[in-house]
N, C-alpha and C positions, 0 to 999 in steps of 0.2 A: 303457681307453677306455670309459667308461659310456654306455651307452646308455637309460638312463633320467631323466629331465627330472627338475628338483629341484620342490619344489612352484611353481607358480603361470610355470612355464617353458612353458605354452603358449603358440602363438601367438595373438595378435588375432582375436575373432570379425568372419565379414564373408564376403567372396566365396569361393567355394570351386573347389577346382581334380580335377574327377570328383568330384566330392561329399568332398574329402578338402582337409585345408587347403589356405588359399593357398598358405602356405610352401612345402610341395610342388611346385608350380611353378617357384618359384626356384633349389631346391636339386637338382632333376630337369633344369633348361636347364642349371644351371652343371656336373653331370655331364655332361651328352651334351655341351657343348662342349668337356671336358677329352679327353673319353673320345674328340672329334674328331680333337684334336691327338696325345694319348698314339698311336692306333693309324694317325693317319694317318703322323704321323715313322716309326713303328716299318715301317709296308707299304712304304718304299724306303731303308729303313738298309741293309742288308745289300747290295740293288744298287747304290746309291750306294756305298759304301764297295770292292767290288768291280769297278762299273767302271771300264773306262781311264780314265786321267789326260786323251786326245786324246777320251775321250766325256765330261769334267768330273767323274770320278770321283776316288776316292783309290788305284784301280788297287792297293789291298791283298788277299793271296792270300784264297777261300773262307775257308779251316781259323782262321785268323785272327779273318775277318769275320765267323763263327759264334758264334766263342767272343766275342767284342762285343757282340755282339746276346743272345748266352746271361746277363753278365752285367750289361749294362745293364739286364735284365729282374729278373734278380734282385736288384739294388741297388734300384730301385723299391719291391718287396714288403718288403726288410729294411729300409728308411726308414720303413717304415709304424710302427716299434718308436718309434725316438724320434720320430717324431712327434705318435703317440699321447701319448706323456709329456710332448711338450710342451704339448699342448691342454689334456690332465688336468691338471696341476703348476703350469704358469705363465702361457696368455694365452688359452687356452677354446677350443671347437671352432670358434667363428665367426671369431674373427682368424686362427688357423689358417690354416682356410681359403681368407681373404681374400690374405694372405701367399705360401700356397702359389701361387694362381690366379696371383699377380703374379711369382714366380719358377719359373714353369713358362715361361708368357708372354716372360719375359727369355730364358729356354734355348733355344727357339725362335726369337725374332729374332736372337738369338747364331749358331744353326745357320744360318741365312737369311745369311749375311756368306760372298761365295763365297771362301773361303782353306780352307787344309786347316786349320788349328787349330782352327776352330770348332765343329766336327762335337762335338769329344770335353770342349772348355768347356759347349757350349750342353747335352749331356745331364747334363754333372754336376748345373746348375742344374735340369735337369728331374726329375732324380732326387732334388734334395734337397724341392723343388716339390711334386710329388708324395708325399712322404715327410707334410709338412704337411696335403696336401689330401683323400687318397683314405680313411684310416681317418677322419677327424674330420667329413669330409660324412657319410657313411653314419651316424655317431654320431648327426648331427643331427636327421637322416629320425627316427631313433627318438625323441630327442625334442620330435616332433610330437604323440606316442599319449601315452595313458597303457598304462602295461607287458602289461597284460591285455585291450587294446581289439581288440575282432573287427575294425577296421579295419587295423591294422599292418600285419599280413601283406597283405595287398592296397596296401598305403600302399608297401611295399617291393616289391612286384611292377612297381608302375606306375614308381617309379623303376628298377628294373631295366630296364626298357624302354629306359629313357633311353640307359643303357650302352651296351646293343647298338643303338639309333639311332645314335649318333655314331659308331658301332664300321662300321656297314656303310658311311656316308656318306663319312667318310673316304676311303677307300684309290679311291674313283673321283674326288674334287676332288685330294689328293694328288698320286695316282699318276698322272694324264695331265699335271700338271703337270710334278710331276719327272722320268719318264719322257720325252713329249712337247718337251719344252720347257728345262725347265732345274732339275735336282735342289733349288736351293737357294731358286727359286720355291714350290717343292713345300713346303719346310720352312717357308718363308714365310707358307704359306696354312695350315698348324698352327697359326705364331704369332695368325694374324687370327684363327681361332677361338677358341685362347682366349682372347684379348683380349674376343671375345665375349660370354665367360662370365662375363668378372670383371665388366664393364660390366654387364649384366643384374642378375646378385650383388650389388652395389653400391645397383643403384637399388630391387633387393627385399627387399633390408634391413630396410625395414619390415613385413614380411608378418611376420618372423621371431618379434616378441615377445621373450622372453629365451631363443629355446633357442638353447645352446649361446653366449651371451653369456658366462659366468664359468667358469673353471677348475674340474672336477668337486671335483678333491681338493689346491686352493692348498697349494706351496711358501710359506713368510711368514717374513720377519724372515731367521736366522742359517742354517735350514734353506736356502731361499734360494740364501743367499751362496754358502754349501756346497756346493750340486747347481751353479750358476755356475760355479765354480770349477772343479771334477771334468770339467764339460765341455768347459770352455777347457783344463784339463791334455790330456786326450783327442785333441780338435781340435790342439794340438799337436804332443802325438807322433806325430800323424798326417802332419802337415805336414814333423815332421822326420824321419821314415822317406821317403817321398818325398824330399825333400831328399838323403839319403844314397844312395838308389835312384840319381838324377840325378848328383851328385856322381860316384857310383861308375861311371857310362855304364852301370850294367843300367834305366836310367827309358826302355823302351821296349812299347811296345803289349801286348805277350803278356807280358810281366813283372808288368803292373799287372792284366792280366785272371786273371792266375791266381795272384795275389795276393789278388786279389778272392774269387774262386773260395773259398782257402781259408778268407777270414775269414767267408765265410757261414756254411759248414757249421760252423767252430766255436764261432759267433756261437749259432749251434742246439743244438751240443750243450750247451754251459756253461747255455742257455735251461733245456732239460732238466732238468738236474743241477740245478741249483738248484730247482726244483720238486721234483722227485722224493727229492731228501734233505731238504727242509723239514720241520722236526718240527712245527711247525701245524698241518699239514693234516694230515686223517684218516686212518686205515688203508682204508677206503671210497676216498674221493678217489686214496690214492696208486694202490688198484690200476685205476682209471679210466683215471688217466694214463698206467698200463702199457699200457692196450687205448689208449688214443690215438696211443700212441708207434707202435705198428704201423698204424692209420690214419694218420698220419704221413708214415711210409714210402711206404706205397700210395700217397702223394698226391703227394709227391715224384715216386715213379715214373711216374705217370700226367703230370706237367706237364714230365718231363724229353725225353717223346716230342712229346705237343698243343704246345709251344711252340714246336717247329723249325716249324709253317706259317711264320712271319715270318723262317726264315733259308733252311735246306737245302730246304722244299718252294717258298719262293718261288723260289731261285736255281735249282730242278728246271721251275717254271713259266718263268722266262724264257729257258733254255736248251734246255728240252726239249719245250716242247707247242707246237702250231698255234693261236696267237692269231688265227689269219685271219681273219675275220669279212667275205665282202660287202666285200673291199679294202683293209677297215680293220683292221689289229692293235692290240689293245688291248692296255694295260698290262698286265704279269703283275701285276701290285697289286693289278688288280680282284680277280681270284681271292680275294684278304685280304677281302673283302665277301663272300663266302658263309656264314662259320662265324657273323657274326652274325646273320645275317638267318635262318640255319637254326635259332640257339637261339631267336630271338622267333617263329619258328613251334610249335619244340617244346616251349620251355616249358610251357606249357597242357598240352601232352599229356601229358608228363612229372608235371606236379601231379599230373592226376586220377591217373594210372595209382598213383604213391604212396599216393596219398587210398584208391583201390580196393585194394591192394593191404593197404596197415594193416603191422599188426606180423607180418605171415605171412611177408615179405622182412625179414631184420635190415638194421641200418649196416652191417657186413663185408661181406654178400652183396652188394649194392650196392656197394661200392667195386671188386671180384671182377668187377662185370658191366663197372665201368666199363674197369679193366685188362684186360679179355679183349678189350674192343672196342676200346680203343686201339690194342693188341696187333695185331690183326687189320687196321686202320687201313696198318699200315705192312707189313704182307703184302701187303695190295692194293697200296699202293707198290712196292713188288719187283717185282711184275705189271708193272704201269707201267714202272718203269727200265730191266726186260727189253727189253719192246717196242719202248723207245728207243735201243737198244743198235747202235751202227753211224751213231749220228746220226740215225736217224728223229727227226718229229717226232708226239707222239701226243695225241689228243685232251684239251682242259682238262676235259672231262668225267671222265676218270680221279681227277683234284685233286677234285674236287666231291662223286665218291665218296666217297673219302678223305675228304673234310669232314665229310659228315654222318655217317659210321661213329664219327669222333672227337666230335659234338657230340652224338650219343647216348649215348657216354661221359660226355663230360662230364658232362648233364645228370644222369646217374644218379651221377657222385659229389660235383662240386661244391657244388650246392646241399645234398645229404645232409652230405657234411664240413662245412660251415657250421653248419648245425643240429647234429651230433653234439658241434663243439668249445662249443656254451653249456651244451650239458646232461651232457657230460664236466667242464666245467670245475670244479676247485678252488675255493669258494667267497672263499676269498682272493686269487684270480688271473681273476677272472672278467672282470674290467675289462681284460685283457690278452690272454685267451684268441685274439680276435679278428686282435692281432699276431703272435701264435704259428701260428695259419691261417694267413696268408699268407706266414709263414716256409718252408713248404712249397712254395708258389710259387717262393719264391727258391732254394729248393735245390735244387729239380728243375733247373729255370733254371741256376742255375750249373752243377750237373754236368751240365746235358745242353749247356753250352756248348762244353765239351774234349768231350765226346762225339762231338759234332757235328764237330769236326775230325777225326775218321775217316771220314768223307763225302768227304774229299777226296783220301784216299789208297787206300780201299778201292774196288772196285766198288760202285755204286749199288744196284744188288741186292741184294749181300751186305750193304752198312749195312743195309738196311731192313729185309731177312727177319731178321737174327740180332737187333733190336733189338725188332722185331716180333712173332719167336717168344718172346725174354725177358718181355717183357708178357705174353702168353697164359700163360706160365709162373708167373709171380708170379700173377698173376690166381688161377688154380689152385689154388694153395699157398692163397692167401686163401683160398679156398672151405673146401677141407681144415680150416683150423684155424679154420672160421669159429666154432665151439664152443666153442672155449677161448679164445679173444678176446669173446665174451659173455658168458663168465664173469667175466675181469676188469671188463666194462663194469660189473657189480655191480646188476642190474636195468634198467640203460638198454637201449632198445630198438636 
């Protein structure tokens, strides 16, 4: 996925949006209203899917409805692979785009249809959706700049924002819908947002110029045919293992998730491998990617804990804390509105402290802080669970804790792993690098999705502290070997 405009791929001089292009505008609405829908569905999947059938639920057990939620999150981030290729290859990041906006759109008004089938059609569309849309926006923010413009970085901040707008607004239009009133309402007022977004995207169009109009690196002629083809075979056997699944009567819910499960992580390793045994790349490069391969890991582990807020800590918020408020009990969904509104406070903080900080903290160190606070994240859970033990109910302030411990986390690894995967990257692989980021997400995600089903057979304590003190552990281990992981970085900082 290139993130560099070919020549004359700027946009139109003219109005500007904070002193940075128009386009900016466009492609900053059309995230915050994806990023509406994306986390509004996701703040009552897991209760919807869990509650009774007599409360219009799917009345499916927790351990189940974890591992749903585990991998629906990670099919999202491993879509991002071909999607990527399809933007680079054959129809550019802006159709992409346009495409994805329109079948995210459909997977939502699909979920909005109250029957049980719809739940598990309308996410497919939204995962394939999103697979189109969320690597090849970001491609196109960049090309707004030219590669070396003191503007970019702040060009990507301001869209940043965007993210976590739509991230916090969400889960309270959402969640008092669905909760309140009627779940597939809820799903409903996803679809209107992003319908929002494509409508806007649509009519700002012309802000755009050429970026992201033509294919970085067209397929043409028999090549083409060829790449056609291999992907109709693909889609296929895909179809016809499914088929056989169904056929056979194992095509049920936990069959297909932990099917899923497994093709991520080996979708990752074969990723790997093929990097790492390429005789092209350098001896420099390959030992990078060996220091990658363990930030990798750390990011896996760190997203396999931060991504139960939308399953095990919501189903802990709506079973276990005093939403009372003044007569009124609020959604436990709200709660899904913290983690963003805490990173658009800390981000800033987090910059300078970086900026201040320079090359005296490596990348591992950093990632080390971020698993110790995760870590630490779901100890204070424990704390919590405890207290609730007999059926108390205990304060949402606990969750809130827990939030910002994990978004202090975050912020000290996410945005570092970002940056570390372009200046780790293989210069052969560099336009990819960015798919291979989010493969981390997806694997966290999927194995913290079967993870997560020991939440329901374990004590709540026990899940939390033992997964809790794992992190602080690993974390540790980072620190320990942060020295021999800079050395394979090979000079990167």
């Amino acid at each position: 996925m290139s993130s560099d405009a070919p020549v004359g791929a700027r946009p139109p001089a003219g109005k500007t949006f904070f002193g940075h292009p128009r386009a900016l505008s466009t492609l900053f609405l059309t995230e915050m209203w994806e990023r509406f829908s994306f986390y509004g569905m996701r703040a009552i999947l897991v209760l919807y899917l869990t509650a009774t059938v007599a409360d219009g639920g799917l009345g499916i057990g927790e351990s189940t409805a974890n591992a749903v939620y585990g991998s629906y999150n990670a099919m999202v981030y491993l879509m991002a692979l071909p999607g990527g290729w399809v933007a680079d290859r054959l129809i550019g990041a802006r159709r992409s785009v346009l495409w994805g906006g329109v079948v995210i759109a459909a997977g939502h008004y699909v979920m909005a249809i109250p029957t049980g089938w719809s739940v598990f059609a309308g996410m497919t569309l939204i995962v394939l959706g999103t697979g189109l849309l969320k690597p090849n926006i970001s491609t196109m923010v960049g090309d707004l700049y030219e590669r070396d413009s003191p503007r970019r970085d702040a060009g990507f901040s301001i869209f940043y924002m965007g993210i976590n707008l739509g991230a916090f607004i969400a889960p309270l239009v959402t969640g008092f819908l669905g909760e309140k009133v009627n779940w597939h309402l809820g799903f409903g007022a996803a679809a209107v947002g992003m319908t929002f977004g494509v409508l806007q995207y649509v009519a700002g169009r012309r802000n755009l110029g050429d970026a992201g109009a033509r294919p970085a690196d067209p397929l043409l002629g028999a090549d083409r045919r060829r790449a056609l083809t291999r992907a109709g075979i693909a889609v296929g056997v895909l179809l016809l293992a499914l088929l056989v699944l169904l056929l056979a009567g194992w095509f049920t819910v936990d069959t297909v998730v932990n099917l899923l499960a497994v093709v991520t992580v080996l979708v990752t390793v074969g990723y790997f491998a093929r990097i790492l045994t390429d005789r092209e790349i350098s001896d420099t490069e390959r030992s990078r990617m060996k220091a990658y391969v363990w930030l990798f890991v750390f990011a896996a582990a760190f997203w396999l804990i931060y991504d139960q807020a939308g399953s095990v800590l919501n189903i802990f918020a709506a079973d276990r804390t005093d939403r009372n408020v003044a007569g009124f009990t609020f959604p436990a969904s709200w709660l899904q509105s913290v983690n963003p509104i805490l990173i658009i406070i800390g981000a800033p903080l987090a910059a300078w402290l970086w900026l201040r900080l320079g090359h005296r903290v490596s990348t591992p160190t950093k990632f080390a802080v971020g698993l110790v606070l995760n870590g630490l994240s779901f100890v204070l859970m424990a704390a919590a669970a405890r207290a609730a033990v007999g059926g108390d109910l205990v304060s949402p302030w606990w969750l809130v804790a827990v939030y910002a411990i994990q978004v202090a986390g975050e912020l000290s690894l996410s945005p570092v792993g970002l940056s570390a995967t372009t200046k780790l990257a293989p210069v052969k692989y560099a336009s990819q690098m960015l798919g291979l980021w989010f493969l981390a997400t997806a694997v966290g995600d999927a194995i913290g999705g079967q993870v997560a089903r020991l939440a329901e057979s374990w004590s709540q304590s026990t899940y939390f502290l033992t997964f809790g003190l794992a992190s602080v552990v690993l974390g540790l281990a980072a620190v320990m070997f942060t020295r021999q992981i800079r050395g394979l970085m090979a000079g990167i900082h």
